[in-house]
Structure formats: structure tokens, C-alpha cells
MIKOLGU-959208 format. One record per residue (C-alpha): x, y, z; residue in one letter; residue number from 0. Coordinates in Angstrom, 3 decimals. Example, Ala and Ser with C-alpha at 12.3 -4.5 7.8 and 13.67 -1.06 7.14 Angstrom:
BEGIN
R     east    north       up residuo num
R   12.300   -4.500    7.800       A   0
R   13.670   -1.060    7.140       S   1
***
This chain:
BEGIN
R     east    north       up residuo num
R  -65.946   -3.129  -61.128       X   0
R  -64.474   -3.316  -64.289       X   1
R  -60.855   -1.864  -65.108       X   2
R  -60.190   -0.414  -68.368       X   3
R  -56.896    1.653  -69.237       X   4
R  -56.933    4.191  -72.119       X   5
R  -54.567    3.067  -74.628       X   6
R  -55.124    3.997  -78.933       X   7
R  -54.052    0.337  -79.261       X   8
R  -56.870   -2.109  -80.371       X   9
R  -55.313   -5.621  -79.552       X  10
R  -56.522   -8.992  -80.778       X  11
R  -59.048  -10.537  -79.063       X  12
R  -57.813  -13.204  -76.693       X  13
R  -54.175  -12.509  -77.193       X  14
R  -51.689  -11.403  -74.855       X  15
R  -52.112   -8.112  -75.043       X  16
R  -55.674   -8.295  -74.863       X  17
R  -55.749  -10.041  -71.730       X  18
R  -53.409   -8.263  -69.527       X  19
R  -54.796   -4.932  -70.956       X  20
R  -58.348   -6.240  -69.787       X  21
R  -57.777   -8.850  -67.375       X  22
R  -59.747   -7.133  -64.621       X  23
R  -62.501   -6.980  -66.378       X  24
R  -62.487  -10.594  -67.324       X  25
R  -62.193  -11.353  -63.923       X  26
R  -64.647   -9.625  -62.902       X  27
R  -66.920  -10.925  -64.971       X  28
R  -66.384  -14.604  -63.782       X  29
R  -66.828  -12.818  -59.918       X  30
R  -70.099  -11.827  -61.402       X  31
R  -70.951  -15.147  -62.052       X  32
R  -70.620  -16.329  -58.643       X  33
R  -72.756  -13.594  -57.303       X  34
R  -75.312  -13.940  -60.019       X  35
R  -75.570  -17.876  -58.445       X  36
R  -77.217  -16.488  -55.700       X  37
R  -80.167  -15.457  -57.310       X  38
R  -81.205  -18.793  -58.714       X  39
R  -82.457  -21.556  -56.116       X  40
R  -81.043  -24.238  -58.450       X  41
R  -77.187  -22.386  -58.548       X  42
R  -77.324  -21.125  -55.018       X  43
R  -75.569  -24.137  -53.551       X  44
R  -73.106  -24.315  -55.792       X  45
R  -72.513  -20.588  -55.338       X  46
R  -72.045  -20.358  -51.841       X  47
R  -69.219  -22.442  -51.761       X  48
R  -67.406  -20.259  -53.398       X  49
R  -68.886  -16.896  -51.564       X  50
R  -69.103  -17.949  -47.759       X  51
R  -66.995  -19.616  -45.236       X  52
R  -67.787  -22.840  -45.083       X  53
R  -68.065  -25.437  -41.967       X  54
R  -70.121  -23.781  -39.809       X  55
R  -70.138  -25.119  -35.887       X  56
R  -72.793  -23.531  -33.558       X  57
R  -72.143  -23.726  -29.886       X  58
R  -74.467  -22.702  -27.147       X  59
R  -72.742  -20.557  -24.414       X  60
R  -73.230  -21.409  -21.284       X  61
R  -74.254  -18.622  -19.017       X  62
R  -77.736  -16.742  -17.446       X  63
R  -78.571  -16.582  -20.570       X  64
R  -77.851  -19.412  -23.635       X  65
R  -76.074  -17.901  -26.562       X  66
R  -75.041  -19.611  -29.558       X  67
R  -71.879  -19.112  -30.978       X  68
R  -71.146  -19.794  -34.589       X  69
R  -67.348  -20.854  -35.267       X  70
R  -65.802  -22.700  -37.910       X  71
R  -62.955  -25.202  -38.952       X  72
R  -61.214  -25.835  -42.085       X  73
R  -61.947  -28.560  -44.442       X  74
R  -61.793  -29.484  -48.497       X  75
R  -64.566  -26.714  -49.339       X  76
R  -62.344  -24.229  -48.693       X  77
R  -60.410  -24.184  -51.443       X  78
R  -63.709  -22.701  -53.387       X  79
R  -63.707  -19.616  -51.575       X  80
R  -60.207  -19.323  -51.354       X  81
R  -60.210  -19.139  -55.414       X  82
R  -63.072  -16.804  -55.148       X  83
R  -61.187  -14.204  -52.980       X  84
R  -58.485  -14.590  -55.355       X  85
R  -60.588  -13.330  -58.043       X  86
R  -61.526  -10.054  -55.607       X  87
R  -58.197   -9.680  -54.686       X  88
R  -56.954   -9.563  -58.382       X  89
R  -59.813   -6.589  -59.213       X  90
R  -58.825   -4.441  -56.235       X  91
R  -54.699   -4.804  -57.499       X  92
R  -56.314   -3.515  -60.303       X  93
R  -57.969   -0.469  -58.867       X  94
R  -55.606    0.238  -56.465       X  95
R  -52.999    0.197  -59.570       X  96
R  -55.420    2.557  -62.058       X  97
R  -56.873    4.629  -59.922       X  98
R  -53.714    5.720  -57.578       X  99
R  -50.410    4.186  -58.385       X 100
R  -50.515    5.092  -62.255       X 101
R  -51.697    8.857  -61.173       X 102
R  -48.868    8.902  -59.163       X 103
R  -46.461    7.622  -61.550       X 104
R  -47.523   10.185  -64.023       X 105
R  -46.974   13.314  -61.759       X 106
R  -43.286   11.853  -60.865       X 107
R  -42.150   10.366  -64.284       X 108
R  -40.260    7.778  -62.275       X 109
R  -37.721    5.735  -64.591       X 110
R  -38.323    2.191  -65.691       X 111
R  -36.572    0.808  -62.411       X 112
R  -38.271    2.656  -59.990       X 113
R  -41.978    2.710  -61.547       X 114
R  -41.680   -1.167  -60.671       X 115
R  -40.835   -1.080  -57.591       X 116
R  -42.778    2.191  -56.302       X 117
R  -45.673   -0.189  -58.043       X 118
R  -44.979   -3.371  -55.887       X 119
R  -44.174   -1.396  -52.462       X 120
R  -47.361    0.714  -53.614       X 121
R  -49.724   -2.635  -53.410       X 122
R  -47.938   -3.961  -50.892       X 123
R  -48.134   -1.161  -48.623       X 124
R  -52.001   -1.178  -48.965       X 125
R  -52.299   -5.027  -48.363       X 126
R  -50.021   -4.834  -45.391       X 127
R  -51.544   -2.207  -43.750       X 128
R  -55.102   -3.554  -44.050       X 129
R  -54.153   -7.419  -43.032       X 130
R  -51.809   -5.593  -39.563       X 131
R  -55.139   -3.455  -38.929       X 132
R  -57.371   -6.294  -39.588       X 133
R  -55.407   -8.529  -37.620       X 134
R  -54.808   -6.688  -34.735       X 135
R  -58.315   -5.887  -34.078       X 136
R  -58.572   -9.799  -34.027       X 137
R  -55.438  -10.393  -31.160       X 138
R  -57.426   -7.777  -29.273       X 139
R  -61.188   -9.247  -29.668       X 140
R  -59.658  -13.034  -28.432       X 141
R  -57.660  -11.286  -25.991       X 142
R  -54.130  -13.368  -27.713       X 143
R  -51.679  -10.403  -26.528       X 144
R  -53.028  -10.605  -22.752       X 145
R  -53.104  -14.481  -22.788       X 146
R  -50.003  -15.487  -24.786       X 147
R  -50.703  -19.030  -22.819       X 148
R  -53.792  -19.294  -25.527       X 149
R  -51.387  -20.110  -28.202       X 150
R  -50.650  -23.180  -27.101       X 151
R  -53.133  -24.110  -24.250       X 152
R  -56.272  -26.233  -25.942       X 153
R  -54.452  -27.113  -28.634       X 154
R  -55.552  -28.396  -30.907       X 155
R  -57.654  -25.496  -32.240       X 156
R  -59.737  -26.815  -34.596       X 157
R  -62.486  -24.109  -34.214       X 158
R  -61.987  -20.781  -35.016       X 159
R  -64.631  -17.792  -35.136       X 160
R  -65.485  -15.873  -38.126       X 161
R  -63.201  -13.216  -38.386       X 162
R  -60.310  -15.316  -37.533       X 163
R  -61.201  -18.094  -40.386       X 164
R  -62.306  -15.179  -43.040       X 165
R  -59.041  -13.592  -42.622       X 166
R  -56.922  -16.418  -43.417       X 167
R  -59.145  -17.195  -46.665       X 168
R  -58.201  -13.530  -47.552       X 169
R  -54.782  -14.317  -46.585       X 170
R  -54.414  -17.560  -49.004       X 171
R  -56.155  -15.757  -51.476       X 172
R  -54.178  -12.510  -51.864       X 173
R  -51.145  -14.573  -52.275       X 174
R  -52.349  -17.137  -54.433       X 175
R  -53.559  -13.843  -56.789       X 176
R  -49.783  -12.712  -56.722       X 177
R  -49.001  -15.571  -59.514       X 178
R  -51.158  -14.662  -62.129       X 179
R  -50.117  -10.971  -61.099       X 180
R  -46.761  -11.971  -62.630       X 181
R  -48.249  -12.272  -65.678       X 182
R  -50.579   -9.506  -65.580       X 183
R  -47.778   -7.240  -64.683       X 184
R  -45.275   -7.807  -67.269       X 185
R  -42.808   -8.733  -64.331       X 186
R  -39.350   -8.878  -65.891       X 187
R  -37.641  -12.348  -66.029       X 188
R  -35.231  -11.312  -63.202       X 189
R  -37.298  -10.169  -61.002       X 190
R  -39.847  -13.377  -61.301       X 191
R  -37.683  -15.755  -58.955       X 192
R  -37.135  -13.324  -56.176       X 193
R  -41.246  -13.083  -56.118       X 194
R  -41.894  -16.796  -56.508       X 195
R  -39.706  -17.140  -53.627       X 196
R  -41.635  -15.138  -51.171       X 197
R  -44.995  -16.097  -52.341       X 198
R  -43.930  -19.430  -52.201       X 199
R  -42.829  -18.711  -48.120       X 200
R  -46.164  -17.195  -47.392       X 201
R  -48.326  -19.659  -49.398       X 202
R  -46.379  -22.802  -47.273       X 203
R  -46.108  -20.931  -43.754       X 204
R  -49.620  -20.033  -43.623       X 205
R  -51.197  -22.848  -45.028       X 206
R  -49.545  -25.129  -43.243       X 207
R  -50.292  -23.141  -40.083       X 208
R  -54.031  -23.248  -41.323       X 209
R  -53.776  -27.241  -41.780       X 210
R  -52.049  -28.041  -38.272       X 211
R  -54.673  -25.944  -36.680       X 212
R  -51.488  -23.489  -35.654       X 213
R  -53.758  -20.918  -36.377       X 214
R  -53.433  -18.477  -33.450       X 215
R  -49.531  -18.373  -33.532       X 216
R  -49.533  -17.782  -37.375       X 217
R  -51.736  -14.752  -36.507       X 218
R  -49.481  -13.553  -34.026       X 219
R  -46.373  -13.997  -36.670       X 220
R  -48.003  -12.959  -39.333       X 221
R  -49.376   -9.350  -37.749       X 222
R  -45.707   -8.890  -36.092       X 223
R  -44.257   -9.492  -39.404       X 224
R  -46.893   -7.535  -41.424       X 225
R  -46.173   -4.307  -39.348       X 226
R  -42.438   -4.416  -40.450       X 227
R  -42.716   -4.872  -43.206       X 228
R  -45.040   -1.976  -44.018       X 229
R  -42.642   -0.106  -42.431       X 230
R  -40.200   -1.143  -45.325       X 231
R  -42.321   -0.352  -47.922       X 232
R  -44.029    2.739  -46.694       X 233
R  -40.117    3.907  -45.747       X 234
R  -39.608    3.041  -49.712       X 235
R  -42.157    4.830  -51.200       X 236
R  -40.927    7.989  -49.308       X 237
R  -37.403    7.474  -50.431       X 238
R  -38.602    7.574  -54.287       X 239
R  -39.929   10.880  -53.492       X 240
R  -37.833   12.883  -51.709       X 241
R  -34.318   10.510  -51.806       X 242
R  -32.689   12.459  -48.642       X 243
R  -35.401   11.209  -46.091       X 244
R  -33.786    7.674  -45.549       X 245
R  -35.023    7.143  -41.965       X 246
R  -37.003    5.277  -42.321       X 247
R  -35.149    1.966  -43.577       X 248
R  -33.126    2.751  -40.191       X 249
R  -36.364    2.103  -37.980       X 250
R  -36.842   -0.300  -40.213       X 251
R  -33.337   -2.165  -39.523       X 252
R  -33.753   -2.063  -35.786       X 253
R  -37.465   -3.483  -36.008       X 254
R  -36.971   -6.119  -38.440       X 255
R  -33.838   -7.441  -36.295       X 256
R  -36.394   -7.246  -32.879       X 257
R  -38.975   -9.229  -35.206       X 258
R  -37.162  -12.241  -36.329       X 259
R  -35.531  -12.446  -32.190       X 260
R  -39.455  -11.928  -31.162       X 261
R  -40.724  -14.480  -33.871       X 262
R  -38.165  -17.325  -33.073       X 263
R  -39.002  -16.766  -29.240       X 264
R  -42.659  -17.284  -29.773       X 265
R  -42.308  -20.150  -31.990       X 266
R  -40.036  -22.017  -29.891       X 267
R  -42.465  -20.911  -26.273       X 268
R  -45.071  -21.989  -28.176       X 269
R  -44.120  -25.013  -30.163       X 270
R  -41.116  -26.326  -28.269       X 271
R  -42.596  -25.989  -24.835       X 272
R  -46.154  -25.192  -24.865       X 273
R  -46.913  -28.098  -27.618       X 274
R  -44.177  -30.240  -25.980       X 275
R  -45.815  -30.352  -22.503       X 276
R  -49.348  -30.170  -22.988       X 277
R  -51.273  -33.368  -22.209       X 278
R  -52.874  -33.721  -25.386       X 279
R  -50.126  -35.423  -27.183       X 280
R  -50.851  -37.748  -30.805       X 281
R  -51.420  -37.504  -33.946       X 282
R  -55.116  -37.953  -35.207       X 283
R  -56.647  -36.256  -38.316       X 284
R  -60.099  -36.558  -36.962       X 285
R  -59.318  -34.207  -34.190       X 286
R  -57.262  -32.162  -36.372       X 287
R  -54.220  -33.253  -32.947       X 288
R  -50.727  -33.209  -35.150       X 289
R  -48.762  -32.455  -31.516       X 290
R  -46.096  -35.363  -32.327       X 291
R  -42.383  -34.659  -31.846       X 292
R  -41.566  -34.695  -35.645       X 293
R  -44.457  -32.235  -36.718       X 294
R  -43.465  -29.885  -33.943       X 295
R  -39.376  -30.294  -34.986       X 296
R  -40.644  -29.706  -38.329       X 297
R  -42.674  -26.667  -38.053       X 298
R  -39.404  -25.254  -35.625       X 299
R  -37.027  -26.001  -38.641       X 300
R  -39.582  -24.240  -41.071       X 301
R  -39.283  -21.343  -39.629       X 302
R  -36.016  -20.820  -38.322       X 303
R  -34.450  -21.400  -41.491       X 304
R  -37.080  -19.051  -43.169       X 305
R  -35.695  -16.461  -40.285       X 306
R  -32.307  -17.474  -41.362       X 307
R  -32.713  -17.152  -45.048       X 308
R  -34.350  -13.390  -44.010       X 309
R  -31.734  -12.254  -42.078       X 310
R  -28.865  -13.435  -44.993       X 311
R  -31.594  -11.305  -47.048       X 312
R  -31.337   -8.450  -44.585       X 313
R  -27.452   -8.221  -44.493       X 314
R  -27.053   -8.471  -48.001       X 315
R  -29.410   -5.422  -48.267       X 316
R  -27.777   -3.351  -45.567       X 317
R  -24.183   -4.097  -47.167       X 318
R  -25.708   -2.857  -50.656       X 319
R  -26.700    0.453  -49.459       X 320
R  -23.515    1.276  -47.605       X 321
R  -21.791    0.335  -51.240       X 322
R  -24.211    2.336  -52.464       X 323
R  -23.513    5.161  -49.871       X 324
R  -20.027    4.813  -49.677       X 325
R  -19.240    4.972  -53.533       X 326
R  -20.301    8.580  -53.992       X 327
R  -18.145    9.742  -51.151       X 328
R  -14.912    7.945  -52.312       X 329
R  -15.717    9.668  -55.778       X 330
R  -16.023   13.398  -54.202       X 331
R  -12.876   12.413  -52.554       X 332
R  -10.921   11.486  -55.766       X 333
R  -12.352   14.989  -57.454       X 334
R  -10.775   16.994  -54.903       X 335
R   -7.202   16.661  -55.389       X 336
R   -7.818   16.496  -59.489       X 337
R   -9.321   19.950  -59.218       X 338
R   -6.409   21.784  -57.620       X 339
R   -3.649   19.943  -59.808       X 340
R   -5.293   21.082  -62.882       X 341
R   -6.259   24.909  -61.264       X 342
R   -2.371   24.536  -60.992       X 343
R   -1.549   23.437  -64.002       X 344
R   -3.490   25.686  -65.826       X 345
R   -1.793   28.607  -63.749       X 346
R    1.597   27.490  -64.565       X 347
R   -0.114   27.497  -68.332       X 348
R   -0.987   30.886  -68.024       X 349
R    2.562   31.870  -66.285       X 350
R    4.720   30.287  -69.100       X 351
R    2.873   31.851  -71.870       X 352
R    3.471   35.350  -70.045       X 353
R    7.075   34.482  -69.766       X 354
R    7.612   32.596  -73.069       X 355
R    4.601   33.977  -74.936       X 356
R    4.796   35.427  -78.369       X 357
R    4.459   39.103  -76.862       X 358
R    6.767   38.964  -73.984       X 359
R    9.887   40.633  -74.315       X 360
R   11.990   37.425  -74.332       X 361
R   10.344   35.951  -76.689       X 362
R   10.951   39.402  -79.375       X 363
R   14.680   39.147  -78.737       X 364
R   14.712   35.182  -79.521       X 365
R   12.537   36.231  -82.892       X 366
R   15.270   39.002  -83.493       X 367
R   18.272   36.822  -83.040       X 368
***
């Protein structure tokens, strides 16, 4: 699993260089550690903490035929395996960025500005398409896009099934790797705060989702969300190709305008008058029940001023590019008029010195007299 880029360069061990040059390998290593855990009856426990979802609840089925069901809630031990998908998620940056974004790079010779970017849409892109595919087939297996009323009817829900807990572990744990990715990257200093910011927005939003047990209307969000947003960056990684296919960020602007209407609408059906009316009302940490009037204002003020702070994101964006678009036009304009005057000038040039000039026949008489 181990990442290693050709370079002539033999760093120090343990220094900067040395890590980020080799930093997938290290981690890979410790990953190895885990999974070497399981082989020894006196590590195993310890290692499954960190391998497997933890809090397993088996329910028998009622039916013809008893079933049992294994789901899970969320607890303290999950902040073991959340570290060690971390770990996998920082190995497969890694390969994705080795073994197709740098062979990429190479046959465009993108400049310094655009290798960045074309790298972060490039991992991006992958992660977004996997969690929308991966969480769609979820919606459809608990039937959530037939039965909106399951997003707020039952509430709370504490127990989730497999796939549904596994993916938000992922989830947490890609986005906690995206720190030391800052690092490992050689982000520049002014690009670091614009990334903190929206790792920081996924990192509260879903956790706290995970917490309050909002878990099936943070799915909902987050695969809505996901899908535009690989639109963006899929639509970007075109554009650094071939520059004169821009429509895609057009789809784009239409969908990501539908998403944050669609995403307030579900929050506030969901929270503001699912939560509000149901008959399970208090707070209790036992029963994981947090459907009080100043969690559910709270959550509703989370995320409309996340939507907020997206959409001032979103016009400041759209009123870039039509600078952007609009300077190159003004300039063609402003050529125009300079080219004739000076294809006139330069005929009057030519005129004079054929009427003044040395060898016209005014200028011999002047010479003479």
C-alpha cells in the first residue's frame, strides 16, 4: 500500500521533507499495525475498536419467520475507528494523487495555479462521487426518498443499520484526514483558511447530525449536496482542459441555487414541523431524545446561515467570472479603434513622404533654391 514518489533527493530522516515525501507509507505502516492486531488473541480487542463499527444491537424481526437484525448506535468507541478510517483515507489521497492526478499533470504541464486546483477538484471529484453513489444506494435500500415522513417520524433514531453507521465513520474520517492533508500537500498559506473553513462546516454539520441522532436528514443533505458539488468539480476539471467548454458551471449555477431552496425546505419540514409536532418531545441523553425547542432553533440557525454564507460564496464567484469574462471583451473593444488610427496614421506617413520626400519633385526645387 505504500506510496513512494521518484525524486534524486535523499532527505533527512524525520524531517519535513522526509515526511511529506513518505507520509503514505508511514501511514500505512501504523494501518498495518491495526490489522496485524487481529492476529494475536491478546491484541485483538484492542484492535477491533479501531477496525469495526462498534455498538452492535441485534433485533429479532418479527414475521413467519424470526430474523435478527443487527443495527447500531453511536457512542465514545467510535472515535477509534473514526481515526482508523482516517488513516485509509489518507493512503488512498495518496494513490489517487500518484497514480492518476500526477500522470495527468505531466501530460498537460498545467501552471503552478492550476496544478493545485486540478489536484483538489481531482480528489474531490473521486470522494464526491463515491459518498453520492454510496449514499444513494442507502436512501433507496431504507426507502428515505418514498417516505420523506421517515425523517422525522420515530425520532429519535438512535439505531441505525450498518451501511448507514459505516458511512458516516467514512464520512468523519475523510474530513478529519483533510487537516493533516494541508500539511502533506504543501497547501499555500492563502489558500489554508478557505479549506479550514469548509472542513470545519462539514466536520460540525455532520457530527453534530451524528450526535443528535439527525442522522437520516444529514444523509438526505449531504447526498443532495454531494451531487452538486461534483458537478462543480467535474465541470472544473473539464474547463482546465479544454477552457471553451464552460457549461458546465452553468448547470452547475442553476442546481446549486435548487439545492440550497431544496435543503432549507427539508430542514425546516423536518426540524421545524416534523420535530416540532411529534409526541416525543424532551431532552434525555439516555434515549439519545434532544427534540427541545432550543436544539431544534439551533440546528435551523446552523444551517441556514451555512446556506447563507454559501450563497454570499456563490455570488461572489459568479460576479468573478463575468469580471473575468467581461475584461477581455472591453480590451478587444479598445484595440479596435487603435488599429485603424494608426493604419491611418501610418498612411498619411507614407503620403507626406511621397509629397515632401527627399525624391519628390518639390522637395528638388526646395534643395535647388
Amino acid at each position: 500500500m505504500g506510496i513512494r514518489k521518484k525524486t534524486n533527493k535523499n532527505p533527512p530522516v524525520l524531517s519535513h521533507e522526509f515526511v511529506i515525501q513518505n507520509h503514505a507509507d508511514i501511514v500505512s505502516c501504523v494501518a498495518m499495525v491495526f490489522l496485524l492486531g487481529l492476529m494475536f488473541e491478546v491484541t485483538s480487542k484492542f484492535a477491533v475498536l479501531f477496525i469495526t463499527v462498534q455498538y452492535n444491537v441485534t433485533i429479532s424481526a418479527n414475521g413467519p419467520e424470526e430474523t435478527a437484525v443487527n443495527h447500531f448506535h453511536h457512542g465514545i468507541k467510535d472515535l477509534a475507528t473514526i481515526f482508523f478510517y482516517m488513516l485509509v483515507a489518507i493512503i488512498m489521497h495518496a494513490i489517487i494523487q500518484e497514480y492518476v492526478l500526477d500522470k495527468i499533470n505531466r501530460k498537460k504541464h498545467f501552471s503552478k495555479t492550476k496544478h493545485s486546483k486540478f489536484n483538489e477538484s481531482g480528489q474531490l471529484s473521486a470522494f464526491y462521487l463515491f459518498s453520492f453513489g454510496w449514499g444513494t444506494s442507502i436512501l433507496l435500500s431504507e426507502n428515505l426518498l418514498s417516505n420523506p415522513v421517515a425523517l422525522w417520524e420515530g425520532y429519535p433514531h438512535t439505531l441505525m443499520p450498518f451501511q448507514m453507521k459505516f458511512y458516516f465513520i467514512c464520512q468523519l474520517g475523510y474530513w478529519l484526514h483533510a487537516l493533516p492533508e494541508l500539511y502533506f500537500q504543501k497547501t499555500k498559506k492563502e489558500d489554508i483558511p478557505r479549506q479550514l473553513v469548509y472542513i470545519f462546516l462539514y466536520l460540525v454539520h455532520i457530527a453534530g447530525a451524528y450526535i443528535l441522532n439527525l442522522n437520516r436528514l444529514c444523509l438526505v443533505l449531504l447526498v443532495l449536496h454531494y451531487f452538486v458539488e461534483l458537478l462543480f468539480h467535474v465541470s472544473r476539471l473539464i474547463y482546465f482542459s479544454y477552457e471553451n467548454r464552460q457549461m458546465g458551471f452553468t448547470i452547475w449555477a442553476v442546481l446549486f441555487v435548487l439545492g440550497r431552496l431544496l435543503t432549507l425546505s427539508l430542514s425546516v419540514l423536518t426540524v421545524g414541523f416534523g420535530l416540532a409536532t411529534a409526541e416525543n418531545q424532551g431532552f434525555d441523553l439516555a434515549t439519545g431524545n434532544f427534540n427541545i425547542l432550543f436544539v431544534r432553533i439551533t440546528v435551523l440557525a446552523a444551517i441556514c446561515l451555512t446556506q447563507a454564507f454559501m450563497m454570499w460564496k456563490f455570488i461572489n464567484f459568479q460576479l468573478r467570472r463575468w469580471r473575468e469574462h467581461a475584461q477581455p471583451q472591453t480590451l478587444k473593444k479598445k484595440q479596435v479603434p487603435s488599429k485603424s488610427k494608426s493604419k491611418k496614421d501610418k498612411a498619411n506617413g507614407v503620403n507626406g513622404v511621397n509629397s515632401h520626400g527627399a525624391d519628390s519633385p518639390r522637395a528638388r526645387k526646395e534643395k535647388s533654391s
